[in-house]
C-alpha positions in Angstrom: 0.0 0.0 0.0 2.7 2.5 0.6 4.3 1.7 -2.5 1.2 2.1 -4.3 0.4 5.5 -2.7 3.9 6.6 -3.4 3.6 4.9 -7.2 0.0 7.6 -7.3 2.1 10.8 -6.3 4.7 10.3 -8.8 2.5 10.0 -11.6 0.3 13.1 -10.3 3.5 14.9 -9.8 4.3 14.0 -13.6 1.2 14.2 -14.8 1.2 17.5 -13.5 4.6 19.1 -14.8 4.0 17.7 -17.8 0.9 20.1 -18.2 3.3 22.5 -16.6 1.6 23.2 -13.4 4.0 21.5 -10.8 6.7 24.2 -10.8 6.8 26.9 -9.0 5.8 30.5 -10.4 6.7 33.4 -7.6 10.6 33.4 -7.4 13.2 33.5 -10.8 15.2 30.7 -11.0 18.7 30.4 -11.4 19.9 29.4 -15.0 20.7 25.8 -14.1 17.4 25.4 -12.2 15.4 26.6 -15.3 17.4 24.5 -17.7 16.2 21.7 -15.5 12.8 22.6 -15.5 12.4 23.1 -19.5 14.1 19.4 -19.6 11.9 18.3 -17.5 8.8 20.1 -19.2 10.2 18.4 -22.4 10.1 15.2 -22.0 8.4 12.4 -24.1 6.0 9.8 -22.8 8.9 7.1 -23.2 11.2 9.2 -21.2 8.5 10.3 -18.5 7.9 6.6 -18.0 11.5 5.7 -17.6 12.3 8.0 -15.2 9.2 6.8 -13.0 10.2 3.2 -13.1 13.2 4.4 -12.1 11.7 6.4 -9.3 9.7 3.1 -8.5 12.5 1.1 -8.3 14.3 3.7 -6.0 11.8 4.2 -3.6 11.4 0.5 -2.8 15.0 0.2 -1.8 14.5 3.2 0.2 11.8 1.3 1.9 13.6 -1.5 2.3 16.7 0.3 4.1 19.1 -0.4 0.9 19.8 3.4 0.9 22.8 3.7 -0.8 21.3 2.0 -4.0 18.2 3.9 -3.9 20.4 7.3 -4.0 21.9 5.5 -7.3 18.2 4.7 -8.3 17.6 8.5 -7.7 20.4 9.9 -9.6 19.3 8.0 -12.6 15.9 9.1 -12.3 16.9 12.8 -12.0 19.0 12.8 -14.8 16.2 12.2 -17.0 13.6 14.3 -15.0 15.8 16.6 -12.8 12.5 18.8 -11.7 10.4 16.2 -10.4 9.9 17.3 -7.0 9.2 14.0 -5.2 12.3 12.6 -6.3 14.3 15.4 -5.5 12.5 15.5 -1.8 13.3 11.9 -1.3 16.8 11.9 -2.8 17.4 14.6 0.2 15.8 11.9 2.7 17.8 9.4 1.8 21.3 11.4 1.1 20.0 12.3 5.0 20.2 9.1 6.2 23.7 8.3 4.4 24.9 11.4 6.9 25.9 13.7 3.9 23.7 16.7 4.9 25.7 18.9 2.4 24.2 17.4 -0.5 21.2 16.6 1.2 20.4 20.8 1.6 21.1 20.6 -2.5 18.3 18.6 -3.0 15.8 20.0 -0.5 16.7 23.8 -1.5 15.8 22.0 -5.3 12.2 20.9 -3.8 11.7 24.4 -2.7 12.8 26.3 -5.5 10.5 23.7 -7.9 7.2 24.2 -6.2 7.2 25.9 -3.0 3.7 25.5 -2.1 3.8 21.6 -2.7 3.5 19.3 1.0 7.3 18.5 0.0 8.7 21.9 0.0 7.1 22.7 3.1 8.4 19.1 4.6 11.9 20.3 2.6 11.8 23.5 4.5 11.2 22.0 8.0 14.0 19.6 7.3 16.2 22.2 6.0 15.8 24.2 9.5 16.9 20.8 11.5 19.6 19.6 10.1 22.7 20.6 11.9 24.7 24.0 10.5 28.0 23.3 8.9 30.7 23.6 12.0 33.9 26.0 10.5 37.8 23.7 10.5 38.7 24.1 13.5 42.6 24.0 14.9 44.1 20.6 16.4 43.9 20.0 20.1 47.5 22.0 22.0 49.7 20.0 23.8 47.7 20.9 27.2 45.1 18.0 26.4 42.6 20.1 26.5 39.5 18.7 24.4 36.5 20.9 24.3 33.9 21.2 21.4 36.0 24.3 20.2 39.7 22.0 20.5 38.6 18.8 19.1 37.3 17.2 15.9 34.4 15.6 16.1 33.5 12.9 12.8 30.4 11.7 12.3 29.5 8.6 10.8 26.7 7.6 8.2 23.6 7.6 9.8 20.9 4.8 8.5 17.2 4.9 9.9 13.7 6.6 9.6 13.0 10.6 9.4 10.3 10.4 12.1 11.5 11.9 15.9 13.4 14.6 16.9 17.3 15.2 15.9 19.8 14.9 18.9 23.3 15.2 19.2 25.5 13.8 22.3 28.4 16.4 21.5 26.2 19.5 23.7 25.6 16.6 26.3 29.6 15.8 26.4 31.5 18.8 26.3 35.0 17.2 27.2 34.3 14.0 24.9 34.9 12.3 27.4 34.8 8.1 25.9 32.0 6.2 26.9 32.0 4.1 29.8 28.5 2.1 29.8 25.1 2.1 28.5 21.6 1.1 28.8 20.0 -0.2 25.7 16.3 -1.3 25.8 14.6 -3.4 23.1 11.1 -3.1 23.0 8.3 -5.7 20.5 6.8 -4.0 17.4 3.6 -3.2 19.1 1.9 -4.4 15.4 4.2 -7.9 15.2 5.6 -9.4 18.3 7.8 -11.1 15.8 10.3 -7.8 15.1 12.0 -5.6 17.7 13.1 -2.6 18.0 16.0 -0.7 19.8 13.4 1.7 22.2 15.7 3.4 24.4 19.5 4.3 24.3 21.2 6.1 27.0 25.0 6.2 27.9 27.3 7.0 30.4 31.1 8.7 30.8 32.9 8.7 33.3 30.1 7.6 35.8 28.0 10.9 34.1 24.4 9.5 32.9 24.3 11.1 29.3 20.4 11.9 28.2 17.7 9.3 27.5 16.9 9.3 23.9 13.8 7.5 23.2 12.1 5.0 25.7 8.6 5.7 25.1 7.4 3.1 23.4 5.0 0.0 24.8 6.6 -3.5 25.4 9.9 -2.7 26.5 11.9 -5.7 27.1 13.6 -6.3 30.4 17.2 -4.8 30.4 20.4 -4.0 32.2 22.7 -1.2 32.1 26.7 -2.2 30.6 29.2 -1.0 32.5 33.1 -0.9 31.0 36.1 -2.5 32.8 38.3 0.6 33.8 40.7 -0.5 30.4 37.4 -1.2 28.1 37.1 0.9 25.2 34.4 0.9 22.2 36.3 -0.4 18.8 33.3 -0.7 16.5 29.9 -0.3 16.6 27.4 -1.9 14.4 23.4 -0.8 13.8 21.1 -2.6 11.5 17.5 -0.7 10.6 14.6 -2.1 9.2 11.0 -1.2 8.0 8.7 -2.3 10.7 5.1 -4.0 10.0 2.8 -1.5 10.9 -0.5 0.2 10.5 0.9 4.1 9.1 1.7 5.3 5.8 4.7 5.1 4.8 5.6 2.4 7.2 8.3 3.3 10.0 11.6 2.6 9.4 13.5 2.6 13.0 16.3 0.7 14.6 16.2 -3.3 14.8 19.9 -4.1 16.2 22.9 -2.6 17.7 26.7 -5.0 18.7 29.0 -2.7 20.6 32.3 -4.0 20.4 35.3 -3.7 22.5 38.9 -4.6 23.4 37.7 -7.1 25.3 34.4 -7.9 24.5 31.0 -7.4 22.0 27.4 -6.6 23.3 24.6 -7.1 21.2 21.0 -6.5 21.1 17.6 -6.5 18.9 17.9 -8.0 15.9 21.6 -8.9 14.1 20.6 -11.8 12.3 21.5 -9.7 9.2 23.8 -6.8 7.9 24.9 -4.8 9.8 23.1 -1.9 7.7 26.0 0.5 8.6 29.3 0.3 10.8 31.3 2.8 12.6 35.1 1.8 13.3 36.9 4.0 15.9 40.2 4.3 15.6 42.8 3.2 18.3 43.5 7.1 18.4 39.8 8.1 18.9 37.5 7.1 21.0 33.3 6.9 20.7 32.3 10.0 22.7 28.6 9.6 21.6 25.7 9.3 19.2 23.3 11.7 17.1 20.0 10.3 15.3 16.3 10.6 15.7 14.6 9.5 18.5 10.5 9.5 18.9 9.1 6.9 21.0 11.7 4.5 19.9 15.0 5.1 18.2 14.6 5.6 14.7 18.2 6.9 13.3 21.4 6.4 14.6 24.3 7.2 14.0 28.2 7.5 15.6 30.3 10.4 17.2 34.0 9.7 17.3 36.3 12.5 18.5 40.2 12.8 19.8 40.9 10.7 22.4 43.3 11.7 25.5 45.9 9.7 26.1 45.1 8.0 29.0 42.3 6.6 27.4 44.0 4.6 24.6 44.5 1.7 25.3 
């Protein structure tokens, strides 16, 4: 059904700038952005139905949590028809949830400039005021060892997931990056099929300091307890697995099904792993994990990995 429904939109969408009424008419475009539009308004059946199979195609994987190939789908798609807006909104979503919000402002300033009353530019412009702002270079840490958010580099890692919840960030929440020392993970049933789970609540801890609770307020969470490191223990690799979840809403949720932390001296896993991983973050034996940044709602739907300079004494 969600397929369908998408499948509907795209062929209103281009049905629609094919009669030339999908584009937007109160700001001039930039040269590029009308060459794309006159490409787009120019296309013949054969090449209108193309692109949509390829837009099909694209979606599905996005649905399916193969995001990387649905980007590819996506690009192919927009090649043919670069002005189709719901391509270029979910081409943002998904270049989102592959982390690179550079490109992923591209695409949803595209949806804006295209048809700026349409439910995706005012989804694109929402989207637009959450993701994080570009941080300027900063300098390497001094010899004093002194890591703050203004001393220390912070990289993040793809992110893989579902749009839905609100964006956080552990870097504000640890403004030493100090590593992680233990955790609390809960795994709570799909309320719709006891059969799936998902990763409900994350929470972790430096130094003995609880970090914030991101998610855990979801139904049927699992019985759980908290990980604490040995005093030498430090986070190697850390690999999350996402889904799309069996359940009543349109589109269906995609959150988080599985998370293994590994260490230097052990691995700790939970949910479901029984496949991928969707994505993995490697820390360095010079950095450490000081964190994450995603989505939460009632559950954790996107998450991804903060690793930052590590001080000496904690490499190990």
């Amino acid at each position: 059904m969600v397929l369908r429904s998408f499948l509907v939109c795209f062929c209103l969408a281009m049905t629609c700038a094919a009669a030339g009424h999908c584009l937007a008419r109160n700001a001039a475009p930039a040269a590029d952005m009308a060459a794309d539009r006159a490409k787009s308004d120019a296309l013949t059946a054969e090449q209108r139905d193309q692109a949509r199979k390829l837009f099909e195609t694209a979606f599905g994987l996005l649905q399916s949590g193969d995001v990387q190939a649905a980007t590819l789908g996506f690009e192919r798609g927009l090649a043919i028809d670069p002005a189709n807006v719901i391509a270029n909104f979910y081409m943002a979503e998904a270049l989102v949830l592959l982390g690179d919000n550079t490109r992923a402002r591209v695409f949803y300033s595209r949806v804006i400039a295209f048809d700026s009353s349409s439910a995706e530019a005012l989804k694109a412009q929402a989207a637009l005021t959450n993701l994080p702002t570009p941080s300027p270079p900063v300098a390497a840490p001094g010899p004093d060892k002194t890591y703050s958010p203004q001393s220390a580099n912070i990289v993040k890692s793809a992110s893989v997931g579902g749009t839905g919840g609100d964006i956080f960030d552990d870097t504000s929440a640890n403004p030493n990056h100090l590593p992680i020392t233990g955790f609390r993970i809960v795994v709570n049933l799909n309320p719709a099929d006891h059969r799936q789970v998902i990763i409900g609540t994350l929470q972790v801890q430096w130094s003995g300091l609880d970090g914030p609770t991101h998610g855990g307020r979801g139904p049927l969470a699992q019985p759980s307890s908290p990980v604490q490191f040995a005093p030498s223990e430090a986070i190697r690799k850390v690999a999350i697995n996402s889904l799309t979840f069996n359940y009543p809403a349109s589109p269906p949720p995609i959150w988080v099904t599985g998370l293994r932390i590994f260490t230097n001296k052990s691995s700790y896993a939970f949910g479901n792993m029984s496949f991928g991983p969707t994505t993995e973050c490697v820390v360095p034996e010079s950095k450490v994990l000081i964190g994450f940044f995603g989505r939460p709602g009632s559950y954790i739907d996107q998450l991804g990995c903060l690793v930052g300079d590590a001080k000496d004494e904690t490499i190990k």
